[in-house]
C-alpha positions in Angstrom: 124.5 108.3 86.9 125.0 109.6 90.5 126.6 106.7 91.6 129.1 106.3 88.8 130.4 109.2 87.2 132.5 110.3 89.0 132.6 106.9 91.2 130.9 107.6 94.5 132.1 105.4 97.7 135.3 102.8 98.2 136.1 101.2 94.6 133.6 100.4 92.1 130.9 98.1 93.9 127.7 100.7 94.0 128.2 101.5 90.3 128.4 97.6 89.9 125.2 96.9 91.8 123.4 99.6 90.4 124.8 98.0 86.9 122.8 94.9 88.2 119.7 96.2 89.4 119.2 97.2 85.6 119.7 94.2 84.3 117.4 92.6 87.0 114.7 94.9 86.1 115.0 94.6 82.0 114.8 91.2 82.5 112.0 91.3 84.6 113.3 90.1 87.5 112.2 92.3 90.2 112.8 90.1 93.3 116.4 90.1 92.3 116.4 93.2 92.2 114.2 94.2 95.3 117.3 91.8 97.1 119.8 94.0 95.1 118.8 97.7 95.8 118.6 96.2 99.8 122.1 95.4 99.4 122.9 98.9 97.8 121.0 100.3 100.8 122.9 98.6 103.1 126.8 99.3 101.5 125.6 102.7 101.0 124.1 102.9 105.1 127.3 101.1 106.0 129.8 104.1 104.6 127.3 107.2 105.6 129.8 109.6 106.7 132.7 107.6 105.5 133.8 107.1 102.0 130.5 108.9 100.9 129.4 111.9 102.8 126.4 111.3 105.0 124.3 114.0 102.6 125.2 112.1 99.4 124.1 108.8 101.2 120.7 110.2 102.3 119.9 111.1 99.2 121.3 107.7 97.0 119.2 105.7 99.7 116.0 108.3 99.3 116.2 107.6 95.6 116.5 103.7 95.7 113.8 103.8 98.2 111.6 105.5 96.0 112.7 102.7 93.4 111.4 99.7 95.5 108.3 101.7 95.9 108.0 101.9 92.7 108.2 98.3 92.1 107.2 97.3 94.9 109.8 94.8 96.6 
């Protein structure tokens, strides 16, 4: 998983989120998880450039983008 091995960003809170967006969507819960890949978004935005380099964060928020199309949040 890109976000977790090795651990991208300051401590272990995008490798916890992306944790719960799983379980959100086995358990068919997708407006938690819409709310929880907006908040990944957002921590990821947040340290563009600073704990993760602005390339890697483009492309983590490309791919959860392309997750809420998916399901469509």
């Amino acid at each position: 998983m890109a976000v977790t091995q090795p651990p991208v960003g300051p401590g272990k809170s995008l490798g916890s989120k992306v944790q719960a967006i799983q379980a959100d969507l086995a358990a068919g819960n997708k407006s938690t998880a819409c709310g929880d890949l907006r908040a990944f978004v957002n921590e990821v935005s947040a340290q563009s450039g600073k704990k993760i380099p602005a390339v890697q964060a483009s492309a983590l928020i490309a791919a959860a983008q392309r997750i809420e199309a998916v399901i469509r949040c």
